[in-house]
N, C-alpha and C positions, 0 to 999 in steps of 0.2 A: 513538358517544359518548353516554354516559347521565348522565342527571341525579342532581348528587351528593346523597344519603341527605338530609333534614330530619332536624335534631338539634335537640329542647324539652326542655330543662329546668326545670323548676317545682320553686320551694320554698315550704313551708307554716311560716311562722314559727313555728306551733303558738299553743296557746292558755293563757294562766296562770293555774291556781290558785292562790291561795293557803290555805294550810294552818295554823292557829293552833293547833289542838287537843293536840298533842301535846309533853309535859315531854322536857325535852334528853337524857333517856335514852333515850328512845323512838326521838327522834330520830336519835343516835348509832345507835342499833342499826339502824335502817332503812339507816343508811350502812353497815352490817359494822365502827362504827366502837373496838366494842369496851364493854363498861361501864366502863373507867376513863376515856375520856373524854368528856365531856361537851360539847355544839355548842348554840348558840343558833338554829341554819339548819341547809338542807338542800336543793336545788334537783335534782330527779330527771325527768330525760328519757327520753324514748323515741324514739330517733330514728329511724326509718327512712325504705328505700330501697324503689322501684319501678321495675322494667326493663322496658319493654314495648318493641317492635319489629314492624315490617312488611317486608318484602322481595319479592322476585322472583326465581324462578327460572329459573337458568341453565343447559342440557347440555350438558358439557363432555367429550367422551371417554369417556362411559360413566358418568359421576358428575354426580351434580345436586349445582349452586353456591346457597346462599342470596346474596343481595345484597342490603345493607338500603338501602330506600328510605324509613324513617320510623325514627326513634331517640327513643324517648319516656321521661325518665326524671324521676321525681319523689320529691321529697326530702323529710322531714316530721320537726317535732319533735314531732308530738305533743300530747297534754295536758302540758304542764310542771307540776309538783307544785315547788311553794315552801312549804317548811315553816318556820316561826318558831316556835321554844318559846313555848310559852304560860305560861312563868315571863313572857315580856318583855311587860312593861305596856306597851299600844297607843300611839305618841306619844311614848313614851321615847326617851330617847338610846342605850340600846341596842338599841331597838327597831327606829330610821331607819338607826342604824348597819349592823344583821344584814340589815334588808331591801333596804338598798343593795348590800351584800354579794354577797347572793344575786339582784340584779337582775343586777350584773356579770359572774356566773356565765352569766346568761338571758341576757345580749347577747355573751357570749363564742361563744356555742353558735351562735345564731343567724349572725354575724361568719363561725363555721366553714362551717354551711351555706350562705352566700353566694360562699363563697371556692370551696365545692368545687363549688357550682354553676358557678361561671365555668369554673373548670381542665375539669369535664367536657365546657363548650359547648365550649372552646377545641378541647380533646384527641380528642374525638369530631369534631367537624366537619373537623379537617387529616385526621385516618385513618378517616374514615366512607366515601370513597370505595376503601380499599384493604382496610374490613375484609370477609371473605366467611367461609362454611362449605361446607363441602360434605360430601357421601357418599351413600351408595347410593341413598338414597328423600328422598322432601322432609321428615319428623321430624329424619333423621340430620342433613339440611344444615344445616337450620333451630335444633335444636339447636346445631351446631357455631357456628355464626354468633353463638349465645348467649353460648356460653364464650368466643370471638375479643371480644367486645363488655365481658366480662366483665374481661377482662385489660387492658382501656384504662381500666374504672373502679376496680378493685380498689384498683391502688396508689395511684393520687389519692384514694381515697376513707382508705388507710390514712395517708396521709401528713398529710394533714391533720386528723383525728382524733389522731393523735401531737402536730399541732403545739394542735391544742384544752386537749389533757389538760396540756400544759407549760404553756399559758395559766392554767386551772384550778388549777394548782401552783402556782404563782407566785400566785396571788391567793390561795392558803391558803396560804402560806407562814408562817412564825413572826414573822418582820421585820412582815409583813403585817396579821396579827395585833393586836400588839403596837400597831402603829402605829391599827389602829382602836379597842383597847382603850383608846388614851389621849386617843383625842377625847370619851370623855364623861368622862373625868376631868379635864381643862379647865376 
């Protein structure tokens, strides 16, 4: 009987800039969002992932087994860029408006990487004891045991990234919109 794998997960909330310097055109286009439309915001991430792993090897009938004993994975958003047209006079109501906006966007994101941090501690610790690789020499196991590891974060990592981006939609929405546009016309 062997002791089941350690599975860490770490997330970096990332850190925010904000960004004032650039006209809604600018901005627009930083988004691919085209020159007919014009944004007062803009919240651009970089999110990424880190896999690192330790194991033990096992010979099994002529094939070396990797088997993870440490499962280390870390999650980052980054420098977060929030940009605010710099049409929007500091203190304005469309100014508290776009940066609430664009804050909503920054805790959607973050929200997502906490979520998928859980699904992975969950997901990885029930099948960290069954995940293995193996093959001929300890590179082959070792890699295989990457891809096996691979296929337990992949889909959770796409599943919620899907369910991010619908978030995301849903806050740029036209109703959405609409609806912030007329708090400063109040």
């Amino acid at each position: 009987m062997t002791q089941p794998p350690q599975v860490v997960v770490t997330v970096d909330a990332g850190e925010i800039a904000y960004i004032h310097d650039r006209n809604r055109k600018g901005i627009a286009a930083l988004g691919n969002m085209g020159p007919a439309r014009l944004i007062n915001g803009l919240s651009h991430f970089q999110a990424r992932r880190n896999t690192r792993y330790a194991y033990r090897l096992v010979q099994q009938g002529g094939r070396i087994c990797a088997m993870p004993t440490r499962i280390d994975i870390s999650l980052s958003l980054g420098r977060i860029d929030v940009y605010l047209a710099r049409e929007l006079r500091r203190g304005s109501c469309a100014y508290r408006v776009t940066l609430a906006h664009e804050n909503r966007h920054v805790a959607i994101h973050r929200r997502g990487q906490e979520r998928l941090a859980a699904l992975l501690r969950r997901a990885l610790s029930a099948s960290a004891a069954r995940l293995h690789g193996s093959g001929s020499n300890r590179r082959q196991a070792g890699a295989a045991l990457g891809r096996a590891i691979e296929r337990v974060i992949a889909p959770l990592a796409a599943r919620t990234a899907a369910i991010t981006a619908a978030f995301d939609r849903d806050l740029d929405s036209p109703a959405t919109r609409r609806q912030e546009a007329r708090r400063c016309q109040e």
